[in-house]
N, C-alpha and C positions, 0 to 999 in steps of 0.2 A: 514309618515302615522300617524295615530292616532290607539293607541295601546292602550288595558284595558287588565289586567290579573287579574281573579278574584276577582274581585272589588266588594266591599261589604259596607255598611253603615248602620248603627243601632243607634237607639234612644232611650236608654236604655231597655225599653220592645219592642219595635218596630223595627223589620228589612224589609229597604224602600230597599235594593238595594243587592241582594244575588251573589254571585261569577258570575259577570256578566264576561264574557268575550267575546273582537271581536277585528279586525282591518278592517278601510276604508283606501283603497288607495285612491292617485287622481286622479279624474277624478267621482269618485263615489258620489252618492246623495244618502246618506243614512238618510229611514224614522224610526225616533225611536214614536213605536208606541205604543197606550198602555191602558188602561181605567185610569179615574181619581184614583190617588190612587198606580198606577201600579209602580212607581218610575221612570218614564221617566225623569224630573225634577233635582229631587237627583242625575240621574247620568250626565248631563248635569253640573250638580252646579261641581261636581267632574273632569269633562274633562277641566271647565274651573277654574279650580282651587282657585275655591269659596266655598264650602266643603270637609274638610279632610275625606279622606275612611277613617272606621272603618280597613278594612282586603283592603288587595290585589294594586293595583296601576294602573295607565295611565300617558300615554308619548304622545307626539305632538312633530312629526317630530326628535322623537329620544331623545327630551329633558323630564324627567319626571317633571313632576306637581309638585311634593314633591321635590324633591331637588333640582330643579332648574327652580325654579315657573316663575322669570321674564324672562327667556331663551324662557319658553313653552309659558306663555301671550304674548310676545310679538308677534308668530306666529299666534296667536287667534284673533279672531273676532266676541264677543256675545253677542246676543240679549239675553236677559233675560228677564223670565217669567214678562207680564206686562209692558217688556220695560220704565224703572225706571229711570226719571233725573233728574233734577232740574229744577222744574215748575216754578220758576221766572225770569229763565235768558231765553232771547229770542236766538231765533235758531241758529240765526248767531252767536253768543258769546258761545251757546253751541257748537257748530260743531269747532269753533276755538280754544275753548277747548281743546277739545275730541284731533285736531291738537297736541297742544303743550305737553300734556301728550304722545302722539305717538313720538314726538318730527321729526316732519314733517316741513321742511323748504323752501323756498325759490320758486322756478319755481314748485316741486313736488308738496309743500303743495298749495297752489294755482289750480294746477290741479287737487289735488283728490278731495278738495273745492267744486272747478267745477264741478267734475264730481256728485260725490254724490247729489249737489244740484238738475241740471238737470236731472239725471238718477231717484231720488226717485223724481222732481215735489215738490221740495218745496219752488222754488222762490216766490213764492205768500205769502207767512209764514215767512222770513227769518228774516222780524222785529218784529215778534208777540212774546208775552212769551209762554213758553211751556204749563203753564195751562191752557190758552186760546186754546190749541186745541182741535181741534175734536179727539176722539180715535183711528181712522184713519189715521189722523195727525200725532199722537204723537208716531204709530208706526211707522211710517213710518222714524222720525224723528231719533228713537234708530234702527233702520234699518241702519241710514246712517252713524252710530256713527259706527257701525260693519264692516262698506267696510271702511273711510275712509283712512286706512292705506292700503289699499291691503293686507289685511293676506291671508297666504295659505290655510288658516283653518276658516272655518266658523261655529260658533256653536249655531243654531237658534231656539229656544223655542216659539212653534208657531208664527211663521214668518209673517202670512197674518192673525192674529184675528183683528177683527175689520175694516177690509178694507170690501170695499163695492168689486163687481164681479170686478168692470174695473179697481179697484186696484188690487187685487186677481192676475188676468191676467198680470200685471204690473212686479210684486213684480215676480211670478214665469216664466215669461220670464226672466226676468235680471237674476235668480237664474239657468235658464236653459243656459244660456250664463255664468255664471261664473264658470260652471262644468267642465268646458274642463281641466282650469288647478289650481281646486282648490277643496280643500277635503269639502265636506257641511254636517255637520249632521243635519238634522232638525227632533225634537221634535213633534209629533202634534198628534190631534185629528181627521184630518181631513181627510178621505178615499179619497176623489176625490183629494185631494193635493198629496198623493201618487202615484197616475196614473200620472199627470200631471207631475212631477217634479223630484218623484226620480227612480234611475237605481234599490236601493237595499231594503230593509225593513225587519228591525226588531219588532217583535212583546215580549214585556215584560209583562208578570201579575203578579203581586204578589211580584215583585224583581228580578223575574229571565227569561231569554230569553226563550220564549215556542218557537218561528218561527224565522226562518232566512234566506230568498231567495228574489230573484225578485218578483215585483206584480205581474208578469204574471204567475209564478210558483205558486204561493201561492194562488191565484184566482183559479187556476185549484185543488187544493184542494176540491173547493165547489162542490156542489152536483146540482151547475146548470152549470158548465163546460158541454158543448156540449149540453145543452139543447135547445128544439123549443120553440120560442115563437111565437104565432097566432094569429094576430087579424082580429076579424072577420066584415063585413059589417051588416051582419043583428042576431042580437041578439038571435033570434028565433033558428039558428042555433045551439047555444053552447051545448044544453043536448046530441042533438047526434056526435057531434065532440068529446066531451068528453069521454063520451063510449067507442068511436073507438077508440079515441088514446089510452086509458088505455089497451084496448084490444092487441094492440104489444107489442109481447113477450119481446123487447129491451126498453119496455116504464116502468121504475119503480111505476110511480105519475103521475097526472096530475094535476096543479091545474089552477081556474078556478078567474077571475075577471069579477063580471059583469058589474060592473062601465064602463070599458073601452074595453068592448066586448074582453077579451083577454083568450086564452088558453096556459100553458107551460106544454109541455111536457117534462118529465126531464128522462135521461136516465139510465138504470143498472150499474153498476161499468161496465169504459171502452168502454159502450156502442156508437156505432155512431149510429144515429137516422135521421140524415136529411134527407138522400136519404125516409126514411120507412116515415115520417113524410108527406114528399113533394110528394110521390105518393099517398098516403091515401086522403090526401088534393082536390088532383084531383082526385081520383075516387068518392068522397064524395060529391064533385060538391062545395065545401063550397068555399062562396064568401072572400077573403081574401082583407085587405086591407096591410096586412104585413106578413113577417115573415123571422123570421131572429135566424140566432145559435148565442145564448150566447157563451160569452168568461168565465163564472165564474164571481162572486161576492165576493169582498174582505169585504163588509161588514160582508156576510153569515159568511167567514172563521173569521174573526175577534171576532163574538159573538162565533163562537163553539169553537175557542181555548183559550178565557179568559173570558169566563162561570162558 
């Protein structure tokens, strides 16, 4: 597993990274989440043993980082912030590289060659230099530099920036297929890459871990967990739809988009509302073209816990 015990990182006035503590087993996709600034990064650079903790320490798969650095990289596999290589050597002589430093040989290194080539789609690229790529490209290319050996351990600092959606999609199917029997932390920004791709999510601000559950837990936090959302056919409708729904006892809020004829009703701490929503609906006569319970918003929970 990958182990942190109060892990800490300071810049002589500045503390990026406060007695973080956790462990992911495998099989887990863990999101490290966080606002710009928040030390996501710092402690990425620390698991893979590219900055020394100030305090405290982390292990991969039993071996610590600090004392036994080549033991712990060599189970690792990291993409780093901006995915960083050598923009004049073209792809193929980097990835045979990237081989011989793993010290990958014969039938294997040949196959994971293969495989990476195909699986990240960059036969097309394989004679070009690296500067010559797209940003796209050239993630994808330090993407492949991180599977090439099979590590148990993946540790990826925004994984999909700069890929267009059908990479996106690409990039987090392979990562949903390599979860079964490989630990992945991924770094990011990005809230829908959380739903998409990982089992667990931690949220950090300021250095230190404020959340630590599934997106589905965490999402239920929000205050649109179990809320109605109603869109209506004819606009004329909304002032007295609104009314009404404010008017149940189990209705907190209600707020109102006119842009796209929509009403959400959000409910009391605990509250269920659909049954109370979806009878009011019809006895109101209101033309619906939808309506549907939110599951919660990880975005909402994400600004009110690192606000």
């Amino acid at each position: 597993m990958i182990k942190t015990e109060h892990l800490s990182k300071r810049y002589e006035t500045v503390t990026a990274v406060q007695d973080v503590t956790f462990e992911v087993r495998p099989g887990e996709v863990l999101g490290f989440l966080g606002p710009n600034g928040a030390g996501k990064t710092t402690t990425m650079r620390m698991l893979a043993g590219f900055v020394t903790p100030t305090a405290g320490k982390a292990s991969i798969c039993g071996h610590d980082v600090e004392a036994e650095p080549l033991a712990a990289k060599e189970r690792i596999g990291y993409l780093p912030e901006g995915a960083p290589s050598y923009g004049e050597m073209r792809v193929r002589r980097f990835l045979e590289f990237i081989a011989d430093l793993r010290r990958l040989e014969g039938s294997r290194r040949r196959a994971r060659l293969n495989y990476v080539t195909e699986r990240l789609q960059l036969a097309s690229v394989l004679e070009q230099s690296i500067e010559t790529l797209s940003k796209g490209f050239r993630r994808r290319v330090g993407l492949a530099q991180a599977l090439i050996h099979d590590p148990p351990v993946l540790i990826l600092d925004e994984p999909t920036d700069g890929l267009d959606p059908n990479q996106k999609f690409e990039v987090r199917t392979l990562i949903n297929e390599m979860a079964r029997d490989k630990i992945i932390v991924i770094s990011t920004h990005i809230l829908e890459e959380v739903d998409a791709v990982c089992s667990r999510a931690i949220i950090i601000a300021r250095g230190r871990i404020v959340a630590d559950d599934t997106p589905l837990k965490l999402a239920a936090r929000s205050r649109y967990y179990n809320a109605v959302s109603l869109q209506l056919e004819r606009p004329e409708q909304l002032a007295a739809a609104r009314t009404a729904l404010a008017a149940l006892p189990s209705v907190a809020d209600v707020e109102v988009s006119e842009r796209d004829v929509r009403i959400t009703a959000l409910p009391r701490s605990g509250a269920a509302i659909l049954t109370a929503v979806s009878e009011l609906a019809s006895s109101k006569g209101l033309a619906l073209k939808e309506l549907h319970l939110e599951s919660g918003r990880l975005d909402e929970v994400f600004r009110s816990i690192t606000a």
